[in-house]
C-alpha positions as CSV (number, residue, x, y, z in Angstrom):
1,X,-1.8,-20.3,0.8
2,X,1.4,-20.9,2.8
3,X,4.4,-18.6,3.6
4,X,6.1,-19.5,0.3
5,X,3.9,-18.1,-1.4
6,X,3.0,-14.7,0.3
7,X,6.8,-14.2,0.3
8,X,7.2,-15.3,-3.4
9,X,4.3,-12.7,-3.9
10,X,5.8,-9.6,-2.5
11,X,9.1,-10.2,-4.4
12,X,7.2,-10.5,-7.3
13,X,5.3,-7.3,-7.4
14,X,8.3,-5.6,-5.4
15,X,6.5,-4.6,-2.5
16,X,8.4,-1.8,-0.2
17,X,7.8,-3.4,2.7
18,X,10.2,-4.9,5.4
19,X,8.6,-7.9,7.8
20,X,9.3,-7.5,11.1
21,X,9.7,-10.1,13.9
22,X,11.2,-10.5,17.3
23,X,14.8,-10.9,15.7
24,X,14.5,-7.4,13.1
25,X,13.6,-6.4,10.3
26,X,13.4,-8.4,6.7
27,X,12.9,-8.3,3.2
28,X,10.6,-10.7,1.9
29,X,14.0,-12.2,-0.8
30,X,16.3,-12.5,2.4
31,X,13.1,-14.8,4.4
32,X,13.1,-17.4,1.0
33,X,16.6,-17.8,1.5
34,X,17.1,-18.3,5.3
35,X,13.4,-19.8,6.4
36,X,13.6,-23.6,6.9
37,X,11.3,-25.8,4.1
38,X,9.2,-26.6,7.4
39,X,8.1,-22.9,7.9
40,X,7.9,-22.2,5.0
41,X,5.5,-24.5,4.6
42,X,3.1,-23.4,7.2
43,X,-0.5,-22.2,6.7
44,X,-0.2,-18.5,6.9
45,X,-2.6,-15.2,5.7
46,X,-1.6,-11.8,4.4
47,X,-3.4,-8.8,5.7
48,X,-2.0,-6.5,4.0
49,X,-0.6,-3.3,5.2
50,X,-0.8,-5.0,8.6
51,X,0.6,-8.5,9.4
52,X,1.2,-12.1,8.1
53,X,-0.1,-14.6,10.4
54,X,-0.3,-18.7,10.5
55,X,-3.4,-20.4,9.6
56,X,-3.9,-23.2,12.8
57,X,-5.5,-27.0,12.5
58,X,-8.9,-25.4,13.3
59,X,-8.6,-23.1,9.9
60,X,-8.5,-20.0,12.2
61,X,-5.6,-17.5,12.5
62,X,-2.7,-18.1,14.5
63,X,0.3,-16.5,15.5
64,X,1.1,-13.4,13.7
65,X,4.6,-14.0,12.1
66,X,5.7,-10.8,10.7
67,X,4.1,-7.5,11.3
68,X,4.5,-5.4,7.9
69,X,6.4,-2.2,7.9
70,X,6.6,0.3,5.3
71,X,10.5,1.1,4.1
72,X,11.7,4.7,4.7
């Protein structure tokens, strides 16, 4: 699964969620739109209720990308 796709999920069942990152807080709609095709693109894994992370070379998980926030 890549980024694309766990994005394109949580807009589809409308999640309440915001992803969070070193620059703020966003909705999963408003990362489609700004996200480069290259990141979005990358290997990643939802944990949900918790984070989305990238998937490395080695098939292990990476970086965390966004930590998952519940809206107020």
């Amino acid at each position: 699964m890549n980024l694309r796709d766990i994005l394109n999920k949580l807009v589809e069942t409308d999640e309440t969620v915001l992803l969070s990152d070193r620059n703020g807080d966003w909705e999963a709609s408003a990362l489609l739109e700004k996200l480069s095709a290259p990141m979005l693109k990358r290997a990643a894994h939802l944990q949900p209720g918790m984070y989305i992370a990238e998937i490395n070379a080695g098939g292990y998980l990476g970086e965390v990308l966004y930590r998952i926030k519940q809206k107020t």
